[in-house]
N, C-alpha and C positions, 0 to 999 in steps of 0.2 A: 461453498454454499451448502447448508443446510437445506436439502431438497424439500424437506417435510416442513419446517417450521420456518423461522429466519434465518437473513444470512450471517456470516460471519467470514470475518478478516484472517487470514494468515498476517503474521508479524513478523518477522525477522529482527534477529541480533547482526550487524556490522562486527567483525574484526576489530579490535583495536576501538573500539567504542561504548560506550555505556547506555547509550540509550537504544529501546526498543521501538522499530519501525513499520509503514508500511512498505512494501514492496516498493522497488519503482528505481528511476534514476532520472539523470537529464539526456537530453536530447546529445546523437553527434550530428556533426554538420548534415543539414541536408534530409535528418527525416522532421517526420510530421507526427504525432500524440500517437496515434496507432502505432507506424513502427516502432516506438520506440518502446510503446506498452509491449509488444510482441517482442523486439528484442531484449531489455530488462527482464521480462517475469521468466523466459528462457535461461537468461545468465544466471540467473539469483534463485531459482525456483525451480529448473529443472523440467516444465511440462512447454507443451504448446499452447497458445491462445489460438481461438480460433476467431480469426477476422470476423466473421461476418455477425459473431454474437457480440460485439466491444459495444459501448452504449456509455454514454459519458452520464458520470453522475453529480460531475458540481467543479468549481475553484475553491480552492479555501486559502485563506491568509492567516497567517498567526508568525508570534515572536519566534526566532529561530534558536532551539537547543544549543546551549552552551557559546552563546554568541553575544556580544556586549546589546546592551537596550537598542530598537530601534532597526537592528536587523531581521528583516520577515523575511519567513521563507513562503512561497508561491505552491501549490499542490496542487494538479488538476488530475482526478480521477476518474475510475471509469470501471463499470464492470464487465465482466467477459463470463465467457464456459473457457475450459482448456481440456487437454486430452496429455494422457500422460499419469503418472506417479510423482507427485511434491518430493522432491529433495531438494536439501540444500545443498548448494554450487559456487563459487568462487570467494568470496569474502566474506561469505554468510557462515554464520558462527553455528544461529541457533534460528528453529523455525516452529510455533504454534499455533494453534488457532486461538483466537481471543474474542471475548462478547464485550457489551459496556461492565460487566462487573471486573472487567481488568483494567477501567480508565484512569487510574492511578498509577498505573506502569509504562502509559504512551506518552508520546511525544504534545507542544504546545498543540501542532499543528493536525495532531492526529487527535485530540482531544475535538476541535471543529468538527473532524468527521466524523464522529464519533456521536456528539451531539446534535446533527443535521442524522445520520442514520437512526438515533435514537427517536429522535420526534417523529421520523418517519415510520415508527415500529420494523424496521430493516433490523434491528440488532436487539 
């Protein structure tokens, strides 16, 4: 987050992938959007979330990358504080910060949030 002005997304590059993401993963058995926000941004990113700041900010639906017609992918996010130094960690290639003037380089589904942050002057 851009403490002075707006916020802004970290992205990550997947291994073996071409598209640029946001953070995140799916659930294992058994947790719930928090743990899993707190275990993901840990695996892929390196810092800690801190519970008690997580604050959901939306679902988004859209066509899913590199997937025949008709296949959506689901996205429910959420913002946090974390504590810690950003590195990238297990399958993460590559990691930047990105505003809306990089919405030509995200995903179907990151575009949604991208244009829900934008109207909200968030980005």
């Amino acid at each position: 987050m851009d403490r002075n002005k707006r916020q802004q997304t970290t992205q990550h590059k997947i291994k073996r992938q071409n598209s640029i993401l946001i953070p995140g993963g799916k659930r294992d058995e058994g947790e719930n959007d928090k743990q899993t926000l707190i275990r993901e941004i840990k695996e892929e990113l390196s810092v800690d979330i801190m519970p008690d700041s997580i604050n959901y900010m939306g679902t988004y639906n859209a066509q899913a990358d590199d997937h025949k017609k008709g296949i959506i992918v689901k996205m429910t996010c959420y913002t946090a504080e974390y504590s810690g130094d950003l590195a990238t960690a297990n399958e993460i290639e590559e990691m930047k910060w990105i505003d809306y003037n990089d919405y030509d380089k995200i995903s179907y589904v990151d575009k949604v949030i991208f244009d829900h942050l934008h109207f909200q002057n968030r980005i």
